[in-house]
N, C-alpha and C positions, 0 to 999 in steps of 0.2 A: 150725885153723879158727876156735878163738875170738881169735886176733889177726885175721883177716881182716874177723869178726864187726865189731870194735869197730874199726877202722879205714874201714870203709863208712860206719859210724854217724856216726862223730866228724867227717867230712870230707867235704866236697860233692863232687858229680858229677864237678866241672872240675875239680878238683884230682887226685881219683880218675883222672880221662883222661889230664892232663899226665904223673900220677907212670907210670902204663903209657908211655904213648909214650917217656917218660924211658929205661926202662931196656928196650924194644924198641929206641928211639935208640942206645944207648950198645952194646948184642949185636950190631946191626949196623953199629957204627964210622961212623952218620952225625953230621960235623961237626957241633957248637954241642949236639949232645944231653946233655953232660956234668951239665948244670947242673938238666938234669928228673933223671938217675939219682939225682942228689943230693938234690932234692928228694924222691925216692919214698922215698929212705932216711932223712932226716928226718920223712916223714908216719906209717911204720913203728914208727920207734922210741921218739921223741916225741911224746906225746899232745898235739894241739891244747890241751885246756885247762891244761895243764903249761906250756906257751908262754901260755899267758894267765895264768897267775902270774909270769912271770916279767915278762911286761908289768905287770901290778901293779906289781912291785917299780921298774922303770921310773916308773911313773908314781909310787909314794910318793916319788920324790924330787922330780919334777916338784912336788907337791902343796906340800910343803915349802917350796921355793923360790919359787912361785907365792905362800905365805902367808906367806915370811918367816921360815920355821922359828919361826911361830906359829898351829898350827892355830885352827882353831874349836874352842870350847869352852864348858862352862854360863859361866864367869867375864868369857868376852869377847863373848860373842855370843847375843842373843835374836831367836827368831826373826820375819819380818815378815809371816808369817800364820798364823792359826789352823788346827791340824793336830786333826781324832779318828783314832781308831784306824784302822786298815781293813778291817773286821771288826764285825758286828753278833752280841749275844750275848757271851757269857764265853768267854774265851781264857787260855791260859797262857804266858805269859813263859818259852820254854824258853830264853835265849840275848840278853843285851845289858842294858847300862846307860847311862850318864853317867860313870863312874868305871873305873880302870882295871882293878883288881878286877872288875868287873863288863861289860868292856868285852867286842861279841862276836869282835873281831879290832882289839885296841889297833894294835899295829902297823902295819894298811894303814890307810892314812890315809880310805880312802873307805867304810869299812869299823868305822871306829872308832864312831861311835854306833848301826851297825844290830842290827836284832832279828830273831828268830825265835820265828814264835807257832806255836802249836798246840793241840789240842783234846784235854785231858786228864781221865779220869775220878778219882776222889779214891783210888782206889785205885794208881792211875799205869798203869794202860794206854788207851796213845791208840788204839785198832783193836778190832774184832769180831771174832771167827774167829784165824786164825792169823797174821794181818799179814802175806802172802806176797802181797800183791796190795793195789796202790793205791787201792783200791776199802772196804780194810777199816778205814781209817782213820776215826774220828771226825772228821775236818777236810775231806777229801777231800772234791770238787765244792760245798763253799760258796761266798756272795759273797766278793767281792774287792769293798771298794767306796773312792773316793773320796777321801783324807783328807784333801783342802780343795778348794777350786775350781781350774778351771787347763786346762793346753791339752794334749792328748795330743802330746808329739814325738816317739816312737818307740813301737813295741808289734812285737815278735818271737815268731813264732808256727810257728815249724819242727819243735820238738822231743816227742819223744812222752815218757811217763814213764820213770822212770829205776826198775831195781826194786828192790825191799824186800825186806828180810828180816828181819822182826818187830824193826824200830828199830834190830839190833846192824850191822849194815854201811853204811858209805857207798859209792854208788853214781853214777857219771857217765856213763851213756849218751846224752851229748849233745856238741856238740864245745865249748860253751859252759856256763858253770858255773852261771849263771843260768837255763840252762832257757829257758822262752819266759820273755817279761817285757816290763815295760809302764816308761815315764819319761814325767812329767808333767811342766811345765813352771809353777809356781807362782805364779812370778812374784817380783821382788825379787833372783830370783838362786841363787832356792830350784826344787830338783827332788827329786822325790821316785822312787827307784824301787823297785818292787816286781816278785823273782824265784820261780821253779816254780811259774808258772802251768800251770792244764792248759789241754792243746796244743784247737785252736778253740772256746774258751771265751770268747773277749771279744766283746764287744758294743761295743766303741769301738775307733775307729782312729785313725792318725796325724794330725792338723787336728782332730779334733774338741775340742769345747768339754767338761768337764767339771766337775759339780757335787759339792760336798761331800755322801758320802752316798751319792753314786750308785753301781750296783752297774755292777763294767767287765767281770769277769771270774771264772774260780770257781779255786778252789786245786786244784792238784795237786802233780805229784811233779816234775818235767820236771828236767834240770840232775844240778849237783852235791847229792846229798841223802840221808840215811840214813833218811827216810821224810816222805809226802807233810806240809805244813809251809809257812809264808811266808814269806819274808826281803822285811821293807820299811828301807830308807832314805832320808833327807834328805840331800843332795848338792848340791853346788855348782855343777852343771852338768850337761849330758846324760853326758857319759862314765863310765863304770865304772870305770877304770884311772885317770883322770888328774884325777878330782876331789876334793876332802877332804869329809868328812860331817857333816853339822850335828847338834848335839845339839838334839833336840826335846822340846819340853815341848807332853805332849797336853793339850787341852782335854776335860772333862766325867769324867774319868777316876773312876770305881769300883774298887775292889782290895782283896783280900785275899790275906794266905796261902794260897799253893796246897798242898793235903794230897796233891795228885798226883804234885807236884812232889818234895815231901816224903817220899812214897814210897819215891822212888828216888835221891835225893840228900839227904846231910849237909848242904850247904851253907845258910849262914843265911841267910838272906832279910831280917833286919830292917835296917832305914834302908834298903831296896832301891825306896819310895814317899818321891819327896820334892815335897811340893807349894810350891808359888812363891803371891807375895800375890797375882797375879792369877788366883790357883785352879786356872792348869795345872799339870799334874803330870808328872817327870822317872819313869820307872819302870824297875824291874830287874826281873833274873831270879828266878824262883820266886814269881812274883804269879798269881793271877786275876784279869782284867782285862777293863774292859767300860766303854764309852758310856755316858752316864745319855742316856737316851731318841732313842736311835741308830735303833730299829725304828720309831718314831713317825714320827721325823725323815723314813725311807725310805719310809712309809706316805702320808705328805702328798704325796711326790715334785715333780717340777719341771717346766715345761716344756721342750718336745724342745731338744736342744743344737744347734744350729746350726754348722756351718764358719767357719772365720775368715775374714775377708772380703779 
């Protein structure tokens, strides 16, 4: 029962239909059905997002190749707009740097400068209650907002939360490892995306115009996730799989040693804040981190964003 559970979840209607008639087709010996039975036995036993790693790995070479087997990096590449955080308020750096050391996934190449933030008390618990529900989290349904101007080209909004079990499991009740998720189109060549969104949470859609700041949507759990949490990255294009990721140096950045972090992890933390002469800052894991006057900024707000014309 719970493989049938998580095989509905992970895979759409049509496919769900094809894989039946597949193997109705093939018990009653009608010609060309061979090829659905196959498919049902691949929907079965390979989980969609195990095939979307495996696409990754596709696409890291792609990446490669596309840059020459010379990625992006602080040493060759700065970026061509100003990036804040995407989050108003203090956050903590559970996951990602500049350095390999510190890297949240060296290896995927689109994946190599992204983070993971989350909402940590100083004693290191991110949740109220027992963290058995998406709802108990310190981060759960805040903004999502903006982290430079730019144009919404995708926003996927299928997935409902993925659940928890007080931070110790990871969890993918979605066919998709991102969850819902939003890619913005920066401009310059620059995309920014950000994954586990919670599911009708956004206020902006595909064409629309967006302002640094602005708030698009609110965090949840959605996706591949061992509790609710945000994974943003800068990327080189709309694609997940087949683009390499920019390291970003945020603008207006505040930080400290997170004692939350510290709680629960040995790991040093220092030179994990490296600020550049024009005052952005590269940051790692095990910081608190935060906007200098980010709430202001969203206080003043903008005029309504208009469609691209």
């Amino acid at each position: 029962m719970q493989t049938l559970f998580k095989l509905i979840t992970v895979t759409s209607k049509l496919k769900w239909l094809l894989a039946l008639a597949g193997v109705a087709g093939g018990l009653a010996g009608i010609a060309g059905a061979a090829w659905l039975t196959r498919a049902f036995i691949v929907l079965v036993f390979i989980e969609p997002s195990a095939l979307q790693g495996l696409y990754q790995l596709f696409g890291n070479l792609y990446a490669l190749v596309a840059h020459r087997f010379r990625l992006p990096s602080p040493e060759n590449y700065v970026c061509k707009n100003d990036y804040i955080l995407p989050f108003t308020g203090k956050w903590t750096v559970f996951n990602g740097g500049v350095t390999r050391e510190l890297s949240h996934s060296w290896g995927i190449a689109a994946q190599r400068y992204a983070y993971d933030f989350l909402v940590v008390e100083p004693d290191g618990k991110a949740f109220d209650g027992e963290g058995k529900k998406p709802g108990d989290y310190l981060c759960y349904g805040k903004d999502i907002i903006a982290a430079a101007d730019g144009l919404v080209v995708k926003v996927c909004n299928r997935h409902g939360d993925s659940r928890v079990h007080g931070g110790t499991n990871v969890y993918c009740d979605a066919w998709d490892i991102r969850g819902n998720h939003i890619v913005i189109d920066h401009g310059g060549g620059e995309y920014s995306l950000t994954a586990h969104v919670m599911k009708d949470s956004f206020t902006v859609k595909a064409g629309d115009k967006v302002r640094q700041g602005q708030a698009i949507a609110k965090y949840g759990n959605s996706g591949n996730s061992s509790e609710p949490h945000i994974h943003f990255q800068l990327q080189t294009g709309r694609s997940f799989c087949l683009s390499a990721g920019f390291p970003v140096a945020f603008s207006g950045v505040t930080s400290e040693e997170s004692a939350g972090y510290r709680a629960w992890s040995k790991l040093s933390c220092e030179g994990n804040l490296q600020t550049q002469a024009d005052g952005k800052s590269y940051i790692g894991r095990g910081l608190d981190v935060q906007t200098a006057g980010v709430e202001s900024h969203k206080q003043i707000g903008h005029p309504p964003c208009g469609r691209m014309g």
